[in-house]
C-alpha positions as CSV (number, residue, x, y, z in Angstrom):
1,X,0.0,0.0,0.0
2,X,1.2,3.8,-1.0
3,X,2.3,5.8,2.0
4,X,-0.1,8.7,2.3
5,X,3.4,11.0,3.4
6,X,4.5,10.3,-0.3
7,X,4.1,12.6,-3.0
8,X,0.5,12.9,-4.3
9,X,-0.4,13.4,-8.2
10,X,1.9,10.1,-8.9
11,X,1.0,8.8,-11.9
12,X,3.3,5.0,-13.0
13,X,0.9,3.7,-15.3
14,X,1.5,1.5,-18.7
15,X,1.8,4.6,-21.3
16,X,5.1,5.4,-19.4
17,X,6.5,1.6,-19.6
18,X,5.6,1.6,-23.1
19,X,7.5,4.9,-23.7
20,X,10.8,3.5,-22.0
21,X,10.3,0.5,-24.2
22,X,12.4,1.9,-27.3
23,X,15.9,2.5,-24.9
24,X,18.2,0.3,-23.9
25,X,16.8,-2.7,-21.4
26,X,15.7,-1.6,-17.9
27,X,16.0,2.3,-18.4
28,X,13.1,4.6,-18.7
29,X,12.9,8.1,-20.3
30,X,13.1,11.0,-18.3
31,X,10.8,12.3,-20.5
32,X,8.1,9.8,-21.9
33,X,5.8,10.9,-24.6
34,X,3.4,13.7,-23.1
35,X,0.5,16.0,-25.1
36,X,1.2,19.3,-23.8
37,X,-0.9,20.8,-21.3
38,X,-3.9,23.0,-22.0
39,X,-4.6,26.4,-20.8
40,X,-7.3,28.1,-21.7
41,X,-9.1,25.3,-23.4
42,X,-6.0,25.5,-25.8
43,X,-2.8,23.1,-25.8
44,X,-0.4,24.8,-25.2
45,X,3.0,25.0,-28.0
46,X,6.3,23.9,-26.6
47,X,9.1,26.7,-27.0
48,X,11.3,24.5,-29.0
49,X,9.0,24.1,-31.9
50,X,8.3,27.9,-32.2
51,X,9.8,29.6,-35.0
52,X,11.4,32.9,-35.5
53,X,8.3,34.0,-37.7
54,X,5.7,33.0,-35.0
55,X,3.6,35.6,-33.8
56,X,3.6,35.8,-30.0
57,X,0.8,38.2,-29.5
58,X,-2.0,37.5,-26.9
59,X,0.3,34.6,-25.6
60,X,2.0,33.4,-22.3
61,X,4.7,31.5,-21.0
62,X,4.0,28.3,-19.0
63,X,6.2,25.9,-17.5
64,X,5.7,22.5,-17.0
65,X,7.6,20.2,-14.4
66,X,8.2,16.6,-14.5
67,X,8.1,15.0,-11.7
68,X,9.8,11.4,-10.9
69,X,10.2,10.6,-6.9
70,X,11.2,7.1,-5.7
71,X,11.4,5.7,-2.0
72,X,14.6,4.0,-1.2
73,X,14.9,2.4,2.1
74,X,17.0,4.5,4.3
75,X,20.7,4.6,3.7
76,X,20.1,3.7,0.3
77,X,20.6,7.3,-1.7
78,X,22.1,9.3,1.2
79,X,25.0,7.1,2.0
80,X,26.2,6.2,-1.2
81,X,27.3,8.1,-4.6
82,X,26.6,5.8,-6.9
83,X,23.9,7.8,-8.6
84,X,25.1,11.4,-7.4
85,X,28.2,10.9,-9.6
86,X,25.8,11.2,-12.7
87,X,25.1,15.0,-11.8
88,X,26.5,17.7,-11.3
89,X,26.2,19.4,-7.6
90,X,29.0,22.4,-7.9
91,X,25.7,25.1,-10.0
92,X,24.7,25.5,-6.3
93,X,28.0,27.5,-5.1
94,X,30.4,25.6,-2.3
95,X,29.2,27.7,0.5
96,X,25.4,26.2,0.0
97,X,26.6,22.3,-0.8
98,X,28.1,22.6,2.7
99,X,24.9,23.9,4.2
100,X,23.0,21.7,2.7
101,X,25.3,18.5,3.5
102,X,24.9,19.5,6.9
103,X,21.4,19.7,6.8
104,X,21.1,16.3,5.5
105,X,20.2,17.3,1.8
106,X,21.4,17.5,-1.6
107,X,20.9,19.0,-4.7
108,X,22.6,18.6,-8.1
109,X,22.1,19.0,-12.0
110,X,21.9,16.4,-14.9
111,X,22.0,15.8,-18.1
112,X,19.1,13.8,-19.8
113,X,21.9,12.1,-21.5
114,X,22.6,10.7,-18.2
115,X,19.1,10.1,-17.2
116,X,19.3,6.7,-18.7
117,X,22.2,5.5,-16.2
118,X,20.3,7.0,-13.3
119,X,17.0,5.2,-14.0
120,X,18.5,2.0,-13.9
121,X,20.5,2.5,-10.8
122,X,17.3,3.8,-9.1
123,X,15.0,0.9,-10.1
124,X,17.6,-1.5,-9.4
125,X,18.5,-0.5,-5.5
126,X,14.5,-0.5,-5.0
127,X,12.8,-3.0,-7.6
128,X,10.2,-0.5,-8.1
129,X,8.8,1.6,-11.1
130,X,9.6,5.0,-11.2
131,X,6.3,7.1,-9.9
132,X,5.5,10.3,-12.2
133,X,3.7,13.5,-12.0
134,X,3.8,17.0,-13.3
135,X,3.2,20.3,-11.8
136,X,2.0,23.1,-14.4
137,X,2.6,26.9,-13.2
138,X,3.4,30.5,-14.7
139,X,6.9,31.9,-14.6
140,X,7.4,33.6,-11.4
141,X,4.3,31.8,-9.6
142,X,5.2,29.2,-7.1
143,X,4.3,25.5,-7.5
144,X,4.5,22.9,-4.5
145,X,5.3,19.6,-4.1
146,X,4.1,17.7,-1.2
147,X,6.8,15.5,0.2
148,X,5.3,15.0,3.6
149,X,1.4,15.7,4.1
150,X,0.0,16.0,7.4
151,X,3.0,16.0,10.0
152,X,2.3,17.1,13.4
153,X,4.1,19.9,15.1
154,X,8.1,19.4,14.8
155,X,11.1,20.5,15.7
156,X,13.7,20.9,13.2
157,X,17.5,22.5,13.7
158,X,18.7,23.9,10.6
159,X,22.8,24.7,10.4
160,X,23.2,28.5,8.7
161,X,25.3,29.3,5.8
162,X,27.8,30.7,8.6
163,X,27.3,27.5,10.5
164,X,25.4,28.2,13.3
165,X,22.7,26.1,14.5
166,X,19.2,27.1,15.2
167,X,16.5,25.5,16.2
168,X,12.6,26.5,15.2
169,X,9.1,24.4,15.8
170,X,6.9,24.5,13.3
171,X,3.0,24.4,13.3
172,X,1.2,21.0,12.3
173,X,0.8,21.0,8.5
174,X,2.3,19.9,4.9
175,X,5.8,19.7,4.2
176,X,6.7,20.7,1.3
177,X,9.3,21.7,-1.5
178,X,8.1,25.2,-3.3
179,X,9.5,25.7,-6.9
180,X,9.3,29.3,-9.1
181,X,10.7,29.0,-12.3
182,X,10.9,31.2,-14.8
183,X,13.3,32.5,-18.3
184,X,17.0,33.0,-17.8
185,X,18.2,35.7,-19.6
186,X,20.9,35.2,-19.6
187,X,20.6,32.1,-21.5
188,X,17.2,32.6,-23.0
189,X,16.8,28.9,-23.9
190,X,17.2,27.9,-20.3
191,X,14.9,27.8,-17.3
192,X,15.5,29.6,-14.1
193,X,14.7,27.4,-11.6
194,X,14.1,28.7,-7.5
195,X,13.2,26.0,-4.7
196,X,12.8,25.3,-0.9
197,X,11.8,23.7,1.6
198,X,8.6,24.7,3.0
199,X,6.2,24.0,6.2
200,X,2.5,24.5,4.8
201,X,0.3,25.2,7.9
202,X,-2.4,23.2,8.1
203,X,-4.2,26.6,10.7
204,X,-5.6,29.2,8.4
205,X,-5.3,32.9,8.3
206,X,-8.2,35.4,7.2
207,X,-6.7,38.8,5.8
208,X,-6.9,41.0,2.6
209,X,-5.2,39.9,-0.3
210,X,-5.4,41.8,-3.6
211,X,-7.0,40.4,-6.5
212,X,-8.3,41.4,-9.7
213,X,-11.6,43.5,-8.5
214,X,-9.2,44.5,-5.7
215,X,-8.3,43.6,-1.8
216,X,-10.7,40.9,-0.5
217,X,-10.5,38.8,2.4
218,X,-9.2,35.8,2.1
219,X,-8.2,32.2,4.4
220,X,-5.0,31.2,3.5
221,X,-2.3,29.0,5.3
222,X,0.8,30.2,6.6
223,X,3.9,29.5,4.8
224,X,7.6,29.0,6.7
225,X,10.3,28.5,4.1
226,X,13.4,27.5,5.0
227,X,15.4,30.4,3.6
228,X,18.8,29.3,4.4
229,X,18.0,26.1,2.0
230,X,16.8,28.1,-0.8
231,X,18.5,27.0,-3.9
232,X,18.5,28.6,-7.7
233,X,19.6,27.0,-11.0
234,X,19.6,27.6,-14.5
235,X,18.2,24.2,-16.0
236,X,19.6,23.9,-19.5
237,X,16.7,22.4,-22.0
238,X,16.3,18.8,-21.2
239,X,18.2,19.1,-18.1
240,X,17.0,18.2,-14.7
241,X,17.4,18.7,-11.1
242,X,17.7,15.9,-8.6
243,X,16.8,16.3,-5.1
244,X,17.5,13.8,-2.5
245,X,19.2,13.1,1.3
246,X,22.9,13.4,2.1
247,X,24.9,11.5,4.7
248,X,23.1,13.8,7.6
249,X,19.3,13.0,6.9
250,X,20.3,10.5,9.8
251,X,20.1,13.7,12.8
252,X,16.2,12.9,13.4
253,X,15.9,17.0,13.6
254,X,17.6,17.5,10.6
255,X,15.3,19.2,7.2
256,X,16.7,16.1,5.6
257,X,15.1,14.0,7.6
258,X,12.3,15.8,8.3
259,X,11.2,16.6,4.3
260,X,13.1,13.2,2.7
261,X,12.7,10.3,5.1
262,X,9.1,8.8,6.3
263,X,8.0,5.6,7.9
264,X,5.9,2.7,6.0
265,X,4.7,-0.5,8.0
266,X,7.9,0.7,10.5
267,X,10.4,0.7,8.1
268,X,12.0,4.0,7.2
269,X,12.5,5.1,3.7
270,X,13.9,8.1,1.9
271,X,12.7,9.8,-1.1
272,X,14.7,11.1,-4.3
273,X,13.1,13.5,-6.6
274,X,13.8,14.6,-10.0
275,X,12.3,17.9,-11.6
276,X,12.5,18.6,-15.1
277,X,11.2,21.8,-16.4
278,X,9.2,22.1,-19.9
279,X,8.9,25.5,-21.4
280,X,5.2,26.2,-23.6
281,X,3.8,29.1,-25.0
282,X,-0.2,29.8,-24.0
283,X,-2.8,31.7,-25.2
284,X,-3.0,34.1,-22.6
285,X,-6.6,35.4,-21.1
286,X,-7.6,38.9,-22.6
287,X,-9.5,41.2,-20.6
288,X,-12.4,42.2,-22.7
C-alpha cells in the first residue's frame, strides 16, 4: 500500500512503460511521450518548436515540471554516490553544498543524457517503477510539491550558511518543496529554476489579499520556508534537477530527515526527486 506522506499526483501507469520500451533494457525516459498541457481550453506550444516568424501576440509562457520521486529504504541514496556521480552538484556554489550536506540534503544538476544510467540504478537499489507526475505553473508563480502531508508539530534544527545552529518548531501541516521558475536571460533557452523547503500550515489565516476586482479577504495558510536552503539553477533544455538526502538525513531534527525520510509498515524510507522543467507558450486570457 502507498504511503499517504508520499508525494501525491503520482502517476506510473503503462503509457510510461511503453515509452521506455524503445531505450536500452531496464531504463526509462526522463521524459516519456506527453501532449502538452492546455490552458485556456487550448494546448499549449512547446518553446522549442516555435519559429522565428511566430507571432507571439495574446500569448503566455508556462512551465511544466516533470516529476519522478522514488522511496529508497533509508541509507540507500544518502550514504552512497553511486547515482550522485551522474550530476553535477558544484551550480549551487560551495558555501550552499556545505549547508545543505549539513542539513542532510542534496541537490545537483543532470543531463538527460545521463538520465538513462540513473533510471536503472534507481530501479535496481529499490525494484520499483519510477512514480511520475507533473506540476504546471506560470513563470514567477510558485508550485508545491508535497513531500510529507499532514505532519504534526516538529522541531527541526537547521545549520546556517555561517554555520550556526538554530532551532525553530513549526505548526502541524504539509511539508513541502516550493518551486518558481521562470526564463533566464541570460541564457534565453534555459529555465531559471528557485526552490525550498517549506512548512504548509495546516491553521488558516483570514486577511486581505489583492486580486483582480481589488483587496478581499481571504483564508489562507501560513507559509515557513526554510530560507537558508533556498537554492537557484539555471536548467539547461532537457536538463534536470535531482533532489535527495545526504549523509546527515540521519540527525532525526535534521530538514533532511524531516522533508526526505518517512515511515511505512515501521520501516524508514527516503525519497529522491527529480524535476524537469518544460517551457510552452499559452494563449494568454484577454481582458475584454
Amino acid at each position: 500500500m502507498r504511503n499517504p506522506n508520499a508525494i501525491a499526483l503520482w502517476v506510473c501507469g503503462a503509457a510510461a512503460l511503453a515509452a521506455g520500451a524503445s531505450c536500452r533494457p531496464g531504463a526509462e525516459p526522463l521524459r516519456p511521450p506527453m501532449p502538452p498541457p492546455t490552458v485556456n481550453g487550448v494546448p499549449a506550444t512547446p518553446l522549442s518548436e516555435l519559429g522565428d516568424d511566430r507571432p507571439v501576440e495574446a500569448r503566455t509562457l508556462v512551465i511544466r515540471h516533470r516529476l519522478v520521486t522514488l522511496q529508497l529504504p533509508l541509507g540507500t541514496a544518502s550514504q552512497t554516490e553511486e547515482i550522485w556521480s551522474y550530476v553535477n552538484e558544484e551550480p549551487t556554489g560551495a558555501r550552499l553544498g556545505a549547508c545543505l550536506a549539513r542539513n542532510g540534503m542534496r541537490i545537483g544538476l543532470g543531463r538527460e543524457r545521463d538520465w538513462p544510467e540513473i533510471a536503472r540504478i534507481l530501479r535496481r537499489l529499490t525494484g520499483q517503477p519510477l512514480a511520475r507526475g507533473q506540476l504546471i505553473a506560470r513563470p514567477g508563480h510558485p508550485a508545491a510539491v508535497a513531500l510529507k502531508k499532514g505532519q504534526p508539530v516538529q522541531t527541526i534544527f537547521t545549520f546556517r550558511l555561517d554555520g550556526t545552529l538554530v532551532g525553530r518548531d513549526y505548526p502541524a501541516g504539509d511539508n513541502l518543496l516550493v518551486l518558481t521558475a521562470g526564463v533566464d536571460f541570460d541564457a534565453p533557452r534555459n529555465v531559471l529554476l528557485t526552490g525550498a523547503p517549506d512548512v504548509r500550515s495546516t491553521r488558516r489565516r483570514t486577511r486581505y489579499v489583492k486580486g483582480e476586482a481589488g483587496y478581499v479577504l481571504a483564508s489562507k495558510p501560513i507559509h515557513h520556508r526554510l530560507e537558508e536552503l533556498a537554492f537557484r539553477l539555471s536548467v539547461a533544455p532537457g536538463g534536470f534537477v535531482m533532489v535527495g538526502p545526504g549523509r546527515e538525513v540521519a540527525r532525526a531534527t535534521s530538514p533532511g530527515n524531516r522533508f526526505l525520510v518517512h515511515r511505512q509498515e515501521g520501516e524508514r524510507f527516503e525519497t529522491v526527486l527529480v524535476i524537469a522543467p518544460e517551457v510552452f507558450l499559452a494563449p494568454a486570457r484577454v481582458r475584454e
